[in-house]
N, C-alpha and C positions, 0 to 999 in steps of 0.2 A: 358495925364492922366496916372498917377503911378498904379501899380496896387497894389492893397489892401494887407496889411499882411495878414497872416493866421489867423484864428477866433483860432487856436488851438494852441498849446505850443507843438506841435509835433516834430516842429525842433528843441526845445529845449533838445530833448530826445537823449541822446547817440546812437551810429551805434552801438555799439558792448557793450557788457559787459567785466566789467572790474575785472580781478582778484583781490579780497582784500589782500589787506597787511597783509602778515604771519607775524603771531606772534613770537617775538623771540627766537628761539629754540639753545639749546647750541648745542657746535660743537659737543660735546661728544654723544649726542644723535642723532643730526645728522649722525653721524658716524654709531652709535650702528643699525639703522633703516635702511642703505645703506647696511652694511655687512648682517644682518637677510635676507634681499631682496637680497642678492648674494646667501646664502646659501638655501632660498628655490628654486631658481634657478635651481641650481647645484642639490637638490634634486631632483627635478621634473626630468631635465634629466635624471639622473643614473635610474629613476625607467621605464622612458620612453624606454630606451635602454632596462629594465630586461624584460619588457612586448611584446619587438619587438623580442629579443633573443630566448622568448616562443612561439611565432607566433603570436602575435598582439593580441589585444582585443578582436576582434572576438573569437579568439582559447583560451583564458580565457574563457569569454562568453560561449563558448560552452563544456569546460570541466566544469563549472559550474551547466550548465544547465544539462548534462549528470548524472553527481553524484547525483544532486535533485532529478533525475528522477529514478534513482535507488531506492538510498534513499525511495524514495514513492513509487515503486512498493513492495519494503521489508515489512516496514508497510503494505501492502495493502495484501501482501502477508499473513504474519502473523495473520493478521485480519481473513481472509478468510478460515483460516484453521480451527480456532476456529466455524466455523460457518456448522453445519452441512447441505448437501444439500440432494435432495427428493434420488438422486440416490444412497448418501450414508447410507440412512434410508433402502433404498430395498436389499442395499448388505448385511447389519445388518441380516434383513428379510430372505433373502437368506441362511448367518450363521448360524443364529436359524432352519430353516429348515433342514440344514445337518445333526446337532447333530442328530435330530433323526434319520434319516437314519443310524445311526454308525451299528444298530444290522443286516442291511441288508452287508454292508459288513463285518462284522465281522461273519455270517453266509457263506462265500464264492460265491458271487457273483461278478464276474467279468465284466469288462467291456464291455469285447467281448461277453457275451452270448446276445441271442436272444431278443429281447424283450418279444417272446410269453413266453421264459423260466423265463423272471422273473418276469411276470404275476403269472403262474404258482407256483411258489415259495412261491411269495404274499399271493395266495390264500390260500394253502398250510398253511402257518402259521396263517391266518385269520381265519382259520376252526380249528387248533389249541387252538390256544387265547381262541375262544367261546365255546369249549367242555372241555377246564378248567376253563371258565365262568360256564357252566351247570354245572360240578361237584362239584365247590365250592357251587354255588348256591343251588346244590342239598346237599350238609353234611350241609348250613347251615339249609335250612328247617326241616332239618330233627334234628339237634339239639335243635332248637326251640321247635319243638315237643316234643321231650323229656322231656326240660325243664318246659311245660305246664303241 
């Protein structure tokens, strides 16, 4: 007894696939498409050589990455400046504070004296201040009167 063919058409099926038949291309084009494929060639080297001569891709890469980063701290920088912080509101605070001190050292007080001495001083013109308080207070009352 023979044995049976196959139920399937599988052995009818090619082992390999078969390149189809190129279509006719003239020589000239032929040619023109061989020389473009030389010269991207030759490019690719020369630029592979400029990138090995700089330190490879990596040292691209990382001079790349360096100047972005700059770059962004500058922005960042510049940003930040514009932006007032709590500590530079208190030096403002501080500023404003001084000015009026000006009449204590323009009064001659110095650095070096004591603290009790310019307590004292303080005082001194506090008791001032208030008894040309009372005397104004006192011509105006008394202009009022008159004026009644």
């Amino acid at each position: 007894m023979l044995p049976s063919p196959p139920s399937s058409p599988d052995f009818l099926a090619p082992k390999r696939l078969f390149k189809p038949v190129p279509i006719f291309v003239s020589r000239e084009k032929g040619r023109e498409t061989r020389h473009n494929l030389f010269l991207k060639k030759v490019r690719r080297g020369r630029e592979d050589k400029i990138i090995k001569s700089r330190g490879g891709e990596d040292e691209m890469m990382r001079l790349i990455f360096v100047s972005e980063q700059k770059r962004w701290e500058a922005t960042q920088a510049r940003a930040a400046a514009t932006i007032s912080t709590i500590y530079e509101e208190e030096e403002f605070e501080v500023e404003e504070t001084q000015d009026y001190e000006l009449p204590y050292h323009a009064s001659g007080i110095d650095e070096d004296d004591d603290f009790d001495q310019l307590i004292e001083r303080e005082g001194e013109e506090l008791e001032d201040m208030l008894s040309q308080l009372d005397l104004d207070f006192d011509h105006a009352v008394i202009d009022d009167s008159i004026k009644e």
